[in-house]
N, CA, C and O atoms as a Tinker XYZ file with bonds, in Angstrom:
   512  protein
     1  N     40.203000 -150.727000   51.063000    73     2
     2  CA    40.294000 -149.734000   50.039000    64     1     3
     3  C     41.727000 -149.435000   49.732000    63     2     4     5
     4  O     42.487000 -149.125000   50.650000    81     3
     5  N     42.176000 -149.517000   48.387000    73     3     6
     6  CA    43.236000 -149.119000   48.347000    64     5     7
     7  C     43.741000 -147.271000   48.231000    63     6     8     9
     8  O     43.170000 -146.316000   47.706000    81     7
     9  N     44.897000 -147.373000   48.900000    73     7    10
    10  CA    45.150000 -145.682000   48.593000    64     9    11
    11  C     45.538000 -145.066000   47.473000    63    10    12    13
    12  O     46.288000 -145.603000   46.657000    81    11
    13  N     45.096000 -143.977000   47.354000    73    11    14
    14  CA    45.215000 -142.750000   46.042000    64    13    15
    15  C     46.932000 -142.571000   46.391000    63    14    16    17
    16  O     47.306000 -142.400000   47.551000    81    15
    17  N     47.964000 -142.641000   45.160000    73    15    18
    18  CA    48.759000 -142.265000   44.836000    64    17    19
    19  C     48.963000 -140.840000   44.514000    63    18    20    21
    20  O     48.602000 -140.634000   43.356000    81    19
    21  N     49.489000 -139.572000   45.210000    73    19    22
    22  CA    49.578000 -138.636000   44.414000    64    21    23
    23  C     49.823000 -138.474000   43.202000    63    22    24    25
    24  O     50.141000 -139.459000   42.537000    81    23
    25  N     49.786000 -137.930000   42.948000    73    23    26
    26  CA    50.065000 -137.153000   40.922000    64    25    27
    27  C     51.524000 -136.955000   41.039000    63    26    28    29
    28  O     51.866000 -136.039000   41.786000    81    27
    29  N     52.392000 -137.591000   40.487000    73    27    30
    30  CA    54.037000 -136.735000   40.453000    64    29    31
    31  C     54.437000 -136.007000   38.640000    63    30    32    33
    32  O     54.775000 -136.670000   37.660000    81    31
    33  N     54.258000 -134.626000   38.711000    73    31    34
    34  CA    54.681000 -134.143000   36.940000    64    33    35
    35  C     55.784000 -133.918000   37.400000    63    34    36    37
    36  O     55.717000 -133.462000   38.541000    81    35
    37  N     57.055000 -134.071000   36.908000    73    35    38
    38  CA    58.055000 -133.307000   36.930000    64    37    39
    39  C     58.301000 -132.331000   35.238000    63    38    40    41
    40  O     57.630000 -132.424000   34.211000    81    39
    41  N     59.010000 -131.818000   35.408000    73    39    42
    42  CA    59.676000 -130.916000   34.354000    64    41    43
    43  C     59.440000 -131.220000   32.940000    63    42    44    45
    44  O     58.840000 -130.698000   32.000000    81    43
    45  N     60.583000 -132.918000   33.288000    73    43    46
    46  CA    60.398000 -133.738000   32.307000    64    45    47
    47  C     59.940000 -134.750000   31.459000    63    46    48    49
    48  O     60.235000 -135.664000   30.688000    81    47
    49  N     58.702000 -133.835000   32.237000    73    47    50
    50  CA    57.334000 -135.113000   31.977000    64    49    51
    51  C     57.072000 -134.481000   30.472000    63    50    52    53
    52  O     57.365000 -133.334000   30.132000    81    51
    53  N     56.412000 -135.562000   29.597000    73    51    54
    54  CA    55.969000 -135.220000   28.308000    64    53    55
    55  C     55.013000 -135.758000   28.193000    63    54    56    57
    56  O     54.668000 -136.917000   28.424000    81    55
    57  N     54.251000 -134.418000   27.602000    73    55    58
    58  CA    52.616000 -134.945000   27.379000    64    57    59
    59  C     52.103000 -135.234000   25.673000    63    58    60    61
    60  O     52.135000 -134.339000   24.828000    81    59
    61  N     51.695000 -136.483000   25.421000    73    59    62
    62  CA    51.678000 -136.384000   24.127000    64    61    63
    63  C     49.594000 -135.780000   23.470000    63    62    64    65
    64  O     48.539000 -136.230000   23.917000    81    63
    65  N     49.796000 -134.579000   22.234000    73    63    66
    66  CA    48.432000 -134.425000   22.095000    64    65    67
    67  C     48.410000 -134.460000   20.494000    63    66    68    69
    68  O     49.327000 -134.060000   19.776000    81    67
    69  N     47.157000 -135.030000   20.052000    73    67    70
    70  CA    46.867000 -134.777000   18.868000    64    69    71
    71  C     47.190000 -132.978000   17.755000    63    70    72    73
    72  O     47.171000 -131.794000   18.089000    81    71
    73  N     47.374000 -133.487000   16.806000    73    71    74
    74  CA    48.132000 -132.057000   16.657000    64    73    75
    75  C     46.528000 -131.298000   15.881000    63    74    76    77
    76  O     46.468000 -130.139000   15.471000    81    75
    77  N     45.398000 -132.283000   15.847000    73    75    78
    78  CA    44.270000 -131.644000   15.658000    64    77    79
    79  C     43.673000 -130.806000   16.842000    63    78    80    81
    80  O     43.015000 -129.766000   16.840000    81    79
    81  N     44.209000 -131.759000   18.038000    73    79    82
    82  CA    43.619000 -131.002000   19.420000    64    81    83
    83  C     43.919000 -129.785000   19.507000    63    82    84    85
    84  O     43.067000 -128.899000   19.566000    81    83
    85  N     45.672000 -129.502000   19.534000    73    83    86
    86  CA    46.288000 -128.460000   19.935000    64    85    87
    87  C     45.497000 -127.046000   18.837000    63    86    88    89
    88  O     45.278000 -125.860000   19.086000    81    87
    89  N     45.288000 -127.776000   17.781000    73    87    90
    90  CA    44.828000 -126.615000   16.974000    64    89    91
    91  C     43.314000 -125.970000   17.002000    63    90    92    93
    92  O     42.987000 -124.814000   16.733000    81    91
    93  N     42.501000 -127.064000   17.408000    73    91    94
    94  CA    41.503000 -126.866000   17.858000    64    93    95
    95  C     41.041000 -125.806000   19.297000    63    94    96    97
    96  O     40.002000 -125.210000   19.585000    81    95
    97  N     42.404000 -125.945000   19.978000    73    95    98
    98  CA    42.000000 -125.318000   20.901000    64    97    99
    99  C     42.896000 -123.697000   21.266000    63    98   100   101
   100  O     43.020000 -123.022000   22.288000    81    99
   101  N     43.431000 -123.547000   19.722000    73    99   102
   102  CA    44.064000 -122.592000   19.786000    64   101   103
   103  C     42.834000 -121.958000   19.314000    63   102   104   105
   104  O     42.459000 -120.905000   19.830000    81   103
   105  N     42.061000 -122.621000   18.200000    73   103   106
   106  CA    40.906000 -121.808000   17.551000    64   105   107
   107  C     39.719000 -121.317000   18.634000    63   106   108   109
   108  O     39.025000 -120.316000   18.815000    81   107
   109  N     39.841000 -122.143000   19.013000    73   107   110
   110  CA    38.674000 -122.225000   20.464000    64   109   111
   111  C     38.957000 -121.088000   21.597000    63   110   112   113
   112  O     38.097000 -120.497000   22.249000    81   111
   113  N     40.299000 -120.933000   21.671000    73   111   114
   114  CA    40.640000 -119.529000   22.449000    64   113   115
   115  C     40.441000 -118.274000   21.636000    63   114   116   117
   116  O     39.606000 -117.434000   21.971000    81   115
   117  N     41.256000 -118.132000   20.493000    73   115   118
   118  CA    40.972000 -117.381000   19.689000    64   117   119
   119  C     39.794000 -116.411000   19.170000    63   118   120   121
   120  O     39.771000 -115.215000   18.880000    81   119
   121  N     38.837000 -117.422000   19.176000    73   119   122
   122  CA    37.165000 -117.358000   19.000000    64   121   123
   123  C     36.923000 -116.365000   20.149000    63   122   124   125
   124  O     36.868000 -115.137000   20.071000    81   123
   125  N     36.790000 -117.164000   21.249000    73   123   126
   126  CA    36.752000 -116.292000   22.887000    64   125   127
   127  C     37.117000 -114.921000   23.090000    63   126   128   129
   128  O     36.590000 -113.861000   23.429000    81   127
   129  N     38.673000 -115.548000   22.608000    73   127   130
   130  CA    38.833000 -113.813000   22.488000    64   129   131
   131  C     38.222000 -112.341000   21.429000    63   130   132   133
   132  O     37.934000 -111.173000   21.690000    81   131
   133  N     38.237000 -113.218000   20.119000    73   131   134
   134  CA    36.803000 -112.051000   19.406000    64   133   135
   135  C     35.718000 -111.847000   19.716000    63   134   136   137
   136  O     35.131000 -110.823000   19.366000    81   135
   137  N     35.140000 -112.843000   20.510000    73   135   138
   138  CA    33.417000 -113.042000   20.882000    64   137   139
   139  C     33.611000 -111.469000   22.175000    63   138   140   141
   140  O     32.933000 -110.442000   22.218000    81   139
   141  N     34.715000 -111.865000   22.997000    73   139   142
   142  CA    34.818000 -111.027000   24.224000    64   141   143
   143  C     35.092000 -109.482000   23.839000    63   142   144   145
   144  O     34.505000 -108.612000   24.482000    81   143
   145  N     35.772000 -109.213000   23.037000    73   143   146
   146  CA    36.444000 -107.712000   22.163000    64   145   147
   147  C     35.241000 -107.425000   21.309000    63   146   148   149
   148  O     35.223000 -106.202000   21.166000    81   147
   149  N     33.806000 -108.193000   20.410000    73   147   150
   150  CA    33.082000 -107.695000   19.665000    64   149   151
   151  C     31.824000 -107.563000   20.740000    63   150   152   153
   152  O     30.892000 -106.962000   20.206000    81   151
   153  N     31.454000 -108.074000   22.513000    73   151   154
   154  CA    30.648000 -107.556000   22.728000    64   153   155
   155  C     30.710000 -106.667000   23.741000    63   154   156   157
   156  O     29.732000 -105.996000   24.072000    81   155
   157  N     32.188000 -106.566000   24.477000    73   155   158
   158  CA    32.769000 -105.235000   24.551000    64   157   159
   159  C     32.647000 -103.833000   24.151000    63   158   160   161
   160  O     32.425000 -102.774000   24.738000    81   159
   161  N     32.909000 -104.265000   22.718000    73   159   162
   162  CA    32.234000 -103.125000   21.664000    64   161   163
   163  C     30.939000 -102.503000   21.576000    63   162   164   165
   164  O     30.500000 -101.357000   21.667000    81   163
   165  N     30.499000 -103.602000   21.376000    73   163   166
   166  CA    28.890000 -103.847000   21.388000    64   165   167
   167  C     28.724000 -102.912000   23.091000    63   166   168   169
   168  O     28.376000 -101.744000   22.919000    81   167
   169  N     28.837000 -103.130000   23.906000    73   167   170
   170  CA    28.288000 -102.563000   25.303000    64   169   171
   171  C     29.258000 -101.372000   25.157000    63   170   172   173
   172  O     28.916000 -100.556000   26.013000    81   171
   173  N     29.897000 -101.087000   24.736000    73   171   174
   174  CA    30.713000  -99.461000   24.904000    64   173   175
   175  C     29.774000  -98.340000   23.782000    63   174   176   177
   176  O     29.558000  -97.155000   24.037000    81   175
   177  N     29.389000  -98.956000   22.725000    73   175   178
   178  CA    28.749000  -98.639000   21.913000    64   177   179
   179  C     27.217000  -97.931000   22.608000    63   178   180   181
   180  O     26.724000  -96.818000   22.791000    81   179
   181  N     26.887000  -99.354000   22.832000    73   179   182
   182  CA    25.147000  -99.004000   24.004000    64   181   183
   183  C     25.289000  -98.242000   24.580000    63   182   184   185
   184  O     24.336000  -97.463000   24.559000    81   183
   185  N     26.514000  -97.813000   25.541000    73   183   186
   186  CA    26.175000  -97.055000   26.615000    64   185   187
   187  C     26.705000  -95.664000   25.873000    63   186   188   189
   188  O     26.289000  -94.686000   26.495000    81   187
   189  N     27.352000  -95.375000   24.940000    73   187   190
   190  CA    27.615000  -94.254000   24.437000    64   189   191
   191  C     26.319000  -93.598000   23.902000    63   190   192   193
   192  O     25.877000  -92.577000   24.427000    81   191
   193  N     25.604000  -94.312000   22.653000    73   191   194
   194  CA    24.393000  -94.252000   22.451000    64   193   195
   195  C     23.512000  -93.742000   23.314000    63   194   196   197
   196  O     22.985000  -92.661000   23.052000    81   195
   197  N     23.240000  -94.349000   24.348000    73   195   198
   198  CA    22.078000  -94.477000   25.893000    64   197   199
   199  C     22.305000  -92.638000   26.430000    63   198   200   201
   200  O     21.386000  -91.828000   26.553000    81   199
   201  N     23.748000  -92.380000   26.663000    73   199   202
   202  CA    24.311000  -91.440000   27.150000    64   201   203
   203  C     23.978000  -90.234000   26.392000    63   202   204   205
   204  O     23.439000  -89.309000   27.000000    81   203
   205  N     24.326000  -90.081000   24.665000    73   203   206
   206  CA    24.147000  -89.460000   23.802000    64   205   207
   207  C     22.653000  -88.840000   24.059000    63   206   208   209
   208  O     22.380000  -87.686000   24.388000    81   207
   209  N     21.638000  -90.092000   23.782000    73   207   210
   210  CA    20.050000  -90.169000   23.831000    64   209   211
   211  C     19.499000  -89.025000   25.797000    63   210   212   213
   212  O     18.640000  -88.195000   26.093000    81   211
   213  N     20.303000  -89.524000   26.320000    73   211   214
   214  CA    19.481000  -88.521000   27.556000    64   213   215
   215  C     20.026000  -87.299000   27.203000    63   214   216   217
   216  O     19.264000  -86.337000   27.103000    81   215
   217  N     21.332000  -87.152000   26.975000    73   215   218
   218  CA    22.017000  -85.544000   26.838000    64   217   219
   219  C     20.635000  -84.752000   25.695000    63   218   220   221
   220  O     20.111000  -83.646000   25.825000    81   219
   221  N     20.391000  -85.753000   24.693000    73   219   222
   222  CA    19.690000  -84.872000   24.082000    64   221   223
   223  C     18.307000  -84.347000   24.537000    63   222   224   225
   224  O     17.820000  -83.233000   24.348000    81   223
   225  N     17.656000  -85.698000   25.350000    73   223   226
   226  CA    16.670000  -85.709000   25.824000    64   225   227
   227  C     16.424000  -84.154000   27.190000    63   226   228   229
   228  O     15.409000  -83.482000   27.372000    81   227
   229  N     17.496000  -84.074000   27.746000    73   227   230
   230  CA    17.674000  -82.963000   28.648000    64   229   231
   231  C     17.679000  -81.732000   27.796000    63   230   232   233
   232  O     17.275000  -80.772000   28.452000    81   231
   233  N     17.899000  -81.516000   26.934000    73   231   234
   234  CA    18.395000  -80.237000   26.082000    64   233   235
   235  C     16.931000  -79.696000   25.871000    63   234   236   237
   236  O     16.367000  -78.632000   26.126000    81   235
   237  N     16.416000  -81.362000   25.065000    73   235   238
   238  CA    14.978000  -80.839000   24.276000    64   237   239
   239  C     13.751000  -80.471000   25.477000    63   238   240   241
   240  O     12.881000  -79.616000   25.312000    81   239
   241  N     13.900000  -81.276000   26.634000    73   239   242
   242  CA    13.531000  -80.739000   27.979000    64   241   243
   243  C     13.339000  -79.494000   28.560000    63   242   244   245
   244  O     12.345000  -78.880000   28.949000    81   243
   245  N     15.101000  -79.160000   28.507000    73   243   246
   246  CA    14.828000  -77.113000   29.186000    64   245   247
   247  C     14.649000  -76.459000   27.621000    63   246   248   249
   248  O     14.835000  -75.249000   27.750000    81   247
   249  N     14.384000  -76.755000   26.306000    73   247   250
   250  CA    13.572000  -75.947000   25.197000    64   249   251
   251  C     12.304000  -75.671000   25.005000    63   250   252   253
   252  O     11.714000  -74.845000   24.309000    81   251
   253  N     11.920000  -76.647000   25.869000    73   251   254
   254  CA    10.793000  -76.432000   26.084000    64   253   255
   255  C      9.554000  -75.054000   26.122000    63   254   256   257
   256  O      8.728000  -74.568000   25.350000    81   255
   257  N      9.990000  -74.855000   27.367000    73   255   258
   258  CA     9.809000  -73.503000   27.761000    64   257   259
   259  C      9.870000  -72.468000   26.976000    63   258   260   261
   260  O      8.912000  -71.755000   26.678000    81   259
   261  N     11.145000  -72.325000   26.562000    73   259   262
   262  CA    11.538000  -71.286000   25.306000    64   261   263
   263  C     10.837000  -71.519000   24.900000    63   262   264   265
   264  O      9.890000  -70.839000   25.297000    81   263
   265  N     10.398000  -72.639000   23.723000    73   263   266
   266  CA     9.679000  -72.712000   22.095000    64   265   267
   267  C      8.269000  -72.208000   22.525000    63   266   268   269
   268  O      7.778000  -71.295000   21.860000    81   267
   269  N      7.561000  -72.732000   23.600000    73   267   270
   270  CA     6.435000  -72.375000   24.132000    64   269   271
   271  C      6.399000  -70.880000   24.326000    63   270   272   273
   272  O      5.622000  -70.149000   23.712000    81   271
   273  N      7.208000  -70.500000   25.140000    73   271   274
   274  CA     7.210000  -68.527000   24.969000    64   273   275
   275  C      7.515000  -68.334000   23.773000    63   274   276   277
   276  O      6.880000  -67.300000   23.564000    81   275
   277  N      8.251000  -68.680000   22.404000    73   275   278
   278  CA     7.941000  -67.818000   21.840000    64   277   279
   279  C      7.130000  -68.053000   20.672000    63   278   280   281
   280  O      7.191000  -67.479000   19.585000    81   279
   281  N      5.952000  -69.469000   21.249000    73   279   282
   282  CA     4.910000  -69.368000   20.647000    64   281   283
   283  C      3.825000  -68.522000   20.888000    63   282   284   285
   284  O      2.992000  -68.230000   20.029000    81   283
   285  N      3.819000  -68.125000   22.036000    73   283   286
   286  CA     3.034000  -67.578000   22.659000    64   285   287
   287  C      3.070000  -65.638000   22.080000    63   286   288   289
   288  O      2.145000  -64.890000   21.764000    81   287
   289  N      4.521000  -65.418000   22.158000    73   287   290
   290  CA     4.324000  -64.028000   21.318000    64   289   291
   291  C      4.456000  -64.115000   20.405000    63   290   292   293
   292  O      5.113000  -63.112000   20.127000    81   291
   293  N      4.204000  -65.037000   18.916000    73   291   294
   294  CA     4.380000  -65.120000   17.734000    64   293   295
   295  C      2.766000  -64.897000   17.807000    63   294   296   297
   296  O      2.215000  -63.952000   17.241000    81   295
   297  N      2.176000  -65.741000   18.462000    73   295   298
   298  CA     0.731000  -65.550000   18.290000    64   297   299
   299  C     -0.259000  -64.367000   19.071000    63   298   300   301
   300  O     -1.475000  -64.196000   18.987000    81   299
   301  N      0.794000  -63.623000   19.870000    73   299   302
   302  CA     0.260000  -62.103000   20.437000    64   301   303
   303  C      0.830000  -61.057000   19.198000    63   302   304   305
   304  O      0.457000  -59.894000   19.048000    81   303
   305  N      1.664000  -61.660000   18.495000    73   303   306
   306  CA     2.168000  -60.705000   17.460000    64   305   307
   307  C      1.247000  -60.869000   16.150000    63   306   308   309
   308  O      0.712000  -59.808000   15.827000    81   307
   309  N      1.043000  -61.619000   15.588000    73   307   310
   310  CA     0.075000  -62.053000   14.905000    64   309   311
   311  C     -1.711000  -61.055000   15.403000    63   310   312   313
   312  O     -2.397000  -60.307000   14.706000    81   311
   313  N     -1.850000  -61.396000   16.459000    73   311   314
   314  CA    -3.422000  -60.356000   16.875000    64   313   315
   315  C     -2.764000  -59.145000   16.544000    63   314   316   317
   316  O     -2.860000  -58.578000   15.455000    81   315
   317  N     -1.951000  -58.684000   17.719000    73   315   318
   318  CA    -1.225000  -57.554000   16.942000    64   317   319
   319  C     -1.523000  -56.941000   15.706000    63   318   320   321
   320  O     -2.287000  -55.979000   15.620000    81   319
   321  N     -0.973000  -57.439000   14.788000    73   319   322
   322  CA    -1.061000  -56.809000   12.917000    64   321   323
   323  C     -2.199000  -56.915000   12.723000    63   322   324   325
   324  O     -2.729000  -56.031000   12.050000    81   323
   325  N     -2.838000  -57.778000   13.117000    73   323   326
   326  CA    -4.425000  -57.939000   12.568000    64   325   327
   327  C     -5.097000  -57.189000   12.906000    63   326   328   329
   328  O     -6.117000  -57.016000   12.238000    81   327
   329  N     -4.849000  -56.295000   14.214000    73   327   330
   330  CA    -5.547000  -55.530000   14.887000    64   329   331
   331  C     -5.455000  -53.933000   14.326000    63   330   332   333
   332  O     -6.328000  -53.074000   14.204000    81   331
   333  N     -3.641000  -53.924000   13.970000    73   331   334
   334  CA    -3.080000  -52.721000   13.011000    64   333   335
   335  C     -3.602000  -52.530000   11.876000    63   334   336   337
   336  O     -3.993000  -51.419000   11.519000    81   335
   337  N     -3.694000  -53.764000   11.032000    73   335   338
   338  CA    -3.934000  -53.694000    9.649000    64   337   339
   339  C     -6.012000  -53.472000    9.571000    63   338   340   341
   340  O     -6.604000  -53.346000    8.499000    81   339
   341  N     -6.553000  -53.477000   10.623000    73   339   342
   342  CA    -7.773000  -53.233000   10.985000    64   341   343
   343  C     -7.977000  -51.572000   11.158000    63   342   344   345
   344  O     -8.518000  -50.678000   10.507000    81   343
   345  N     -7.375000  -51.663000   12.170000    73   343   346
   346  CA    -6.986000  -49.452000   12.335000    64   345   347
   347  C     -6.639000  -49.202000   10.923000    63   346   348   349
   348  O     -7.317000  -48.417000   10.260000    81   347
   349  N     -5.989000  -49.598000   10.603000    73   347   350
   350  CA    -5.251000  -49.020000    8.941000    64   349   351
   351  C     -6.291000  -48.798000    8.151000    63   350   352   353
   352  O     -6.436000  -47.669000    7.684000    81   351
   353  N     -7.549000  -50.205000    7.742000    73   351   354
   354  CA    -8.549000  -49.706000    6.975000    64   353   355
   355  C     -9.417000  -48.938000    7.165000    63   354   356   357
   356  O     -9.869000  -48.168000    6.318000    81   355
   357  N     -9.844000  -49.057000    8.534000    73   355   358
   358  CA   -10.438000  -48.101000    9.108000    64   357   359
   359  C     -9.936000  -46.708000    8.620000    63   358   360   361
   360  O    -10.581000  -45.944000    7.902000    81   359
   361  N     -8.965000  -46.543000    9.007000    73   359   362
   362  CA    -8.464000  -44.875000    8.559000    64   361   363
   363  C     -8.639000  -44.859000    6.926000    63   362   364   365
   364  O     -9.219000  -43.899000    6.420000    81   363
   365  N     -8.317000  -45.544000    6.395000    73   363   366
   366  CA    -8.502000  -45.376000    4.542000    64   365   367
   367  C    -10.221000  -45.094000    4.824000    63   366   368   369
   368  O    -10.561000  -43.928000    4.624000    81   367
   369  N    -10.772000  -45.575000    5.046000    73   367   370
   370  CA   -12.418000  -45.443000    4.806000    64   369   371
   371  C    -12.773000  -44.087000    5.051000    63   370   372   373
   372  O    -13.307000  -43.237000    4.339000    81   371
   373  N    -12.193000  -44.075000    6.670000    73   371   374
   374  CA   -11.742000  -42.804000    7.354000    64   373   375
   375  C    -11.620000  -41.364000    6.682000    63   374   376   377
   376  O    -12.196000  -40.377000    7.142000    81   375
   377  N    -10.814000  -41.343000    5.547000    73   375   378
   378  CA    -9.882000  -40.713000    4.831000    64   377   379
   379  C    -10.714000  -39.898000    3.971000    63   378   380   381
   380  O    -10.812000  -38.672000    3.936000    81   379
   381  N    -11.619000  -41.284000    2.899000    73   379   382
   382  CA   -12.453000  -40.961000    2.029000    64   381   383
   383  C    -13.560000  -40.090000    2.735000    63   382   384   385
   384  O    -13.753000  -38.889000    2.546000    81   383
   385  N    -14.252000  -40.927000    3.586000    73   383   386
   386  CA   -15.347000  -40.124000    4.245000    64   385   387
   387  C    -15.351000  -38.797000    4.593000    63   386   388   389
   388  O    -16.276000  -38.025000    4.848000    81   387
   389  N    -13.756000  -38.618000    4.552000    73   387   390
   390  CA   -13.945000  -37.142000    5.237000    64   389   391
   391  C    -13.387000  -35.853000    4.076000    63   390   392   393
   392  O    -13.547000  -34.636000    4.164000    81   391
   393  N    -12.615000  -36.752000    2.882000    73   391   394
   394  CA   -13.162000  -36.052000    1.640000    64   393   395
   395  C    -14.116000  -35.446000    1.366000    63   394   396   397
   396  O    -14.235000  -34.223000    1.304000    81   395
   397  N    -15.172000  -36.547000    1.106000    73   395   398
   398  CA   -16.382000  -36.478000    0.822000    64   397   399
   399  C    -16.917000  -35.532000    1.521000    63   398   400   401
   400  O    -17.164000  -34.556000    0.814000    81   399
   401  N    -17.143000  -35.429000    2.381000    73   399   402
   402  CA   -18.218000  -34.742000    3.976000    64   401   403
   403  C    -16.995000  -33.056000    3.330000    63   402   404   405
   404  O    -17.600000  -32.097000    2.850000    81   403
   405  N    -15.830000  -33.010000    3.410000    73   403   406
   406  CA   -15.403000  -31.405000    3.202000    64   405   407
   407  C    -15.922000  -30.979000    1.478000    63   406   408   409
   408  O    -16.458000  -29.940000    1.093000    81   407
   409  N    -15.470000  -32.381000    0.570000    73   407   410
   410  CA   -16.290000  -31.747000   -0.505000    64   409   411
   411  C    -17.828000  -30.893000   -0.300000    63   410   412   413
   412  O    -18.196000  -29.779000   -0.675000    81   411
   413  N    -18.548000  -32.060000    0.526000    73   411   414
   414  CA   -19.862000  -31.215000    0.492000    64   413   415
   415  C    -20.398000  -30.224000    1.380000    63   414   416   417
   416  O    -21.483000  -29.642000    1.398000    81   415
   417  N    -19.101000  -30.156000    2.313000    73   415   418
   418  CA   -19.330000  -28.838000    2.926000    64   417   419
   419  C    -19.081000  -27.450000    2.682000    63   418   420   421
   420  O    -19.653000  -26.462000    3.145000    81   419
   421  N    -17.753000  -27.583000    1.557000    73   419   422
   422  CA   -17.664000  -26.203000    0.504000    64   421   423
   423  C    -18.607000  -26.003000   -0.592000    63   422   424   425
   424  O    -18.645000  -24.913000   -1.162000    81   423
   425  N    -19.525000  -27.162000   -1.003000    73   423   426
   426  CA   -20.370000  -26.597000   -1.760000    64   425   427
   427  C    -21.305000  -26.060000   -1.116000    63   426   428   429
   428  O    -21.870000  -25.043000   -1.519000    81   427
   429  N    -21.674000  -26.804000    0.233000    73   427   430
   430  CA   -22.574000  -25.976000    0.938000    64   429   431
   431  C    -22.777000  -24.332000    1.255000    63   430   432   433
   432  O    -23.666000  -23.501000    1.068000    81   431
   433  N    -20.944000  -24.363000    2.058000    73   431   434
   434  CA   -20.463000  -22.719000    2.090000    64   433   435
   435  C    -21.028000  -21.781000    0.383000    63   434   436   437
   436  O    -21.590000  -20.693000    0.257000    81   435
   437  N    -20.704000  -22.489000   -0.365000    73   435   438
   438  CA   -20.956000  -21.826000   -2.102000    64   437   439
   439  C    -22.332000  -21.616000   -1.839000    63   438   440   441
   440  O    -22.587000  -20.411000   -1.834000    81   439
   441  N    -23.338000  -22.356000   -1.614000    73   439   442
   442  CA   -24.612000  -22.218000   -1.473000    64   441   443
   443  C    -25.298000  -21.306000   -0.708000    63   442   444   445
   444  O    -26.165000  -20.618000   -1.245000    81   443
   445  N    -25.011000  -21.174000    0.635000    73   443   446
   446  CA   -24.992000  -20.088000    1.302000    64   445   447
   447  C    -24.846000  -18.937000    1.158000    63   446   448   449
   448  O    -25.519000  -17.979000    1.539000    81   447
   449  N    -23.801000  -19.023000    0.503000    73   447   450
   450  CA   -23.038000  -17.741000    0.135000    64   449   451
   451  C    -24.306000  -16.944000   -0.868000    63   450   452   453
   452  O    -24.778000  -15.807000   -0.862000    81   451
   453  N    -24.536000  -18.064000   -1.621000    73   451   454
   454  CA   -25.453000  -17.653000   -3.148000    64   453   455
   455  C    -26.779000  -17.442000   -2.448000    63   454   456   457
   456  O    -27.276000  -16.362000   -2.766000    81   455
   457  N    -27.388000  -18.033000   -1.729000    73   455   458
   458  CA   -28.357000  -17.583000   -1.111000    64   457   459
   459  C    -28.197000  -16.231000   -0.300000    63   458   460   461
   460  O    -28.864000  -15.305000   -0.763000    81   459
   461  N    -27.514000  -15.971000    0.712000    73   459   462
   462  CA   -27.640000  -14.853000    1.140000    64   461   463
   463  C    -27.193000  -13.717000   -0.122000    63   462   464   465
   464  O    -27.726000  -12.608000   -0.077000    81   463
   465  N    -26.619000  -13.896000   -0.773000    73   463   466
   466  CA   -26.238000  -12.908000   -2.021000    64   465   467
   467  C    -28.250000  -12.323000   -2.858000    63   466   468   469
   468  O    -28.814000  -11.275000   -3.171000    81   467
   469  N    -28.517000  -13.587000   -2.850000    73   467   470
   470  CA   -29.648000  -13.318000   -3.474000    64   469   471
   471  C    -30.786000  -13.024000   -2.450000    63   470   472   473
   472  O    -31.811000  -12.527000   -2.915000    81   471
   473  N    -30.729000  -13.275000   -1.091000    73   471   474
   474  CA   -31.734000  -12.356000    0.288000    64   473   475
   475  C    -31.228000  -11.242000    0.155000    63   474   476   477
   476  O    -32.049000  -10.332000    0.276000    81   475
   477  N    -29.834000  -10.820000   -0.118000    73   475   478
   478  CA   -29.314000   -9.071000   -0.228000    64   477   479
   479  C    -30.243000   -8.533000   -1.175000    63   478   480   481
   480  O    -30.920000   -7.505000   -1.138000    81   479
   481  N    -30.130000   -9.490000   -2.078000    73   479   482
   482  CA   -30.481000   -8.697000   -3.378000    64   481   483
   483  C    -31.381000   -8.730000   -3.951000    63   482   484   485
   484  O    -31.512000   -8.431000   -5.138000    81   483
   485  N    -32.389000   -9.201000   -3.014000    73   483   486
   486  CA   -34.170000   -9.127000   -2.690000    64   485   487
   487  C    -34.405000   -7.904000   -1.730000    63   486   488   489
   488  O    -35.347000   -7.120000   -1.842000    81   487
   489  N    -33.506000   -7.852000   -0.851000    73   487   490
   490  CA   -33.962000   -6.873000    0.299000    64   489   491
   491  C    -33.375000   -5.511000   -0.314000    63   490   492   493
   492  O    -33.984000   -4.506000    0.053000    81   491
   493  N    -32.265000   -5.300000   -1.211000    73   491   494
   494  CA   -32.102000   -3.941000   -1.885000    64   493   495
   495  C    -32.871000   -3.565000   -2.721000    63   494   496   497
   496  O    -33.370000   -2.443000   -2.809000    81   495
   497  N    -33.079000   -4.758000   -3.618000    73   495   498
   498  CA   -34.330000   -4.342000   -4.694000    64   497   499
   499  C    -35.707000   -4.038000   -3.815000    63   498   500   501
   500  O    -36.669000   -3.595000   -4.443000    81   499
   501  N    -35.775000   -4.153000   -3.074000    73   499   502
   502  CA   -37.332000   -4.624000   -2.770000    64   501   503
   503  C    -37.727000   -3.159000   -1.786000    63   502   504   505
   504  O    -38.881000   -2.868000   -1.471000    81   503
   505  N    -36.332000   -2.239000   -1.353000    73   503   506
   506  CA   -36.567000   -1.258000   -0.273000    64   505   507
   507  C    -36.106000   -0.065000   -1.785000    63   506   508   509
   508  O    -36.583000    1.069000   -1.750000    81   507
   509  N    -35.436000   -0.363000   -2.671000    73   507   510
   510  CA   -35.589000    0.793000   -3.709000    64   509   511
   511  C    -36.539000    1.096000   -4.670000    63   510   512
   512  O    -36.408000    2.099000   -5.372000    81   511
């Protein structure tokens, strides 16, 4: 077998390359380097997003509670008025009825009155 010669470069070694190569592989780095900086982006982006999305997700979490209490007395407030505005008619009905009932209890008093006026005035006539 014959032996492997080391490799000797010195300094002034010259390497000759196509001047399509050299350009090719400037493009070829180049590329790399946008591909690497746009999905960079791309993943700084995601995780900002991702981050954004739980912060909100926690917020709408402890609101919970709240929105629920103050569904809960929107709809005890609600029976509430309904229950007021119930007393309320009640008393209007209330109101009238008891018009009515004193109207016909002063005509009654009038009546009375006229009756015993006229038992007087049977029992004077009736003893003279």
């Amino acid at each position: 077998m014959a032996k492997d010669k080391p490799l000797n470069i010195s300094e002034s070694a010259a390497v000759q390359m196509p001047m399509k190569t050299v350009a090719s592989l400037i493009i070829l780095v180049a590329m790399g380097v946008f591909a690497y900086t746009e999905l960079t982006s791309r993943l700084v982006s995601l995780e900002t997003s991702r981050e954004l999305f739980e912060n909100d997700l926690l917020k709408k979490s402890e609101q919970v509670p709240v929105d629920q209490e103050q569904h809960f007395l929107l709809e005890d407030l609600y029976k509430s008025v309904e229950k007021i505005e119930t007393r309320i008619e009640d008393m209007m009905h209330n109101k009238v009825n008891i018009q009515f009932i004193q109207k016909q209890t002063e005509k009654l008093l009038l009546d009375v009155e006229e009756l015993k006026d006229k038992v007087r005035a049977n029992k004077n006539g009736g003893t003279h």
